[in-house]
Each structure stands twice: as C-alpha cells, then as structure tokens.
C-alpha positions, -999 to 999 in steps of 0.1 A, spaced: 288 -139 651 266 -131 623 229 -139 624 219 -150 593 186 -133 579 157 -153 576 131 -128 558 136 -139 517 105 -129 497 71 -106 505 40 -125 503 4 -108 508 -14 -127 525 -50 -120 541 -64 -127 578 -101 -119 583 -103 -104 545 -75 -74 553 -42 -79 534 -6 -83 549 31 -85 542 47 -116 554 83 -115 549 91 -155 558 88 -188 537 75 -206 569 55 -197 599 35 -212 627 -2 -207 634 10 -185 663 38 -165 643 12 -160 620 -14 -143 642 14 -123 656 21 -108 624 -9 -101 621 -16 -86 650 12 -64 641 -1 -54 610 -29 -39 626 -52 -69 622 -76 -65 652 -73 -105 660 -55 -121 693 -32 -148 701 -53 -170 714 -79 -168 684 -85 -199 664 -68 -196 629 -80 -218 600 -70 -214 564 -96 -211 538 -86 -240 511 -108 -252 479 -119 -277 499 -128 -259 531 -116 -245 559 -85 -267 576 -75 -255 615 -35 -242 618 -29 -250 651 -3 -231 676 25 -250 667 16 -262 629 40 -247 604 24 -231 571 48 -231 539 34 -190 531 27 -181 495 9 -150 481 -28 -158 479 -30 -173 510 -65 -168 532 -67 -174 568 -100 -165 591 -91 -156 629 -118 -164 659 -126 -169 690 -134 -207 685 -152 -231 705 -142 -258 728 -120 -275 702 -96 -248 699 
C-alpha cells in the first residue's frame, strides 16, 4: 500500500522571532512546537503557544489545528496556570 504524502507547500513561519520551514497545510498546536523543536527552536512540548494576530495574541491549544501560511507568528512559553 502506498502512503500518500502529506507535505504540499513550504511555509516560513516564525516561533519566538526565529524562522522555520513548515512543509504541511495544517498542524496542531503540538505538531507545531514539535517542528519547531526540530528546527532547533530552543522551546518544549509542554510550552504554551499563542499566535500573534492584529488583534492580539490568541492561545493554540494542544489539540487546535492551525490552517499554516507563510507570515505566520507564534510565541512559545512556559505559561501560567491557564495553560
């Protein structure tokens, strides 16, 4: 059986102000910190992630899907009781 490939476009996204490749259309808050992490962002799984937007910041939870896009801005932390 054939997998069939998931990875369609490269987008450059940033965590914590350093620039990434993301090779998939959709991720999770998780997938996206593992990517990260991969990339040699010095974050960890269990940080808080929360996209910066024109409006503010908006929390990506674990399990929340992100459509990705170049241009997109994420900030990683340790968060607080609400993470």
């Amino acid at each position: 059986m054939v997998e069939q490939a998931t990875a369609v476009h490269h987008y450059e996204v940033e965590v914590n102000r350093k620039k990434f490749v993301e090779d998939h259309r959709e991720r999770t808050g998780l997938q996206l910190k593992e990517d990260a992490i991969a990339a040699g962002i010095p974050i960890k799984p269990s940080y808080v992630l929360d996209e910066e937007t024109h409006e503010g910041l908006l929390r990506i939870n674990d399990d929340t899907k992100v459509e990705i896009r170049s241009g997109l801005k994420f900030l990683a932390h340790p968060g607080g009781s609400d993470s």
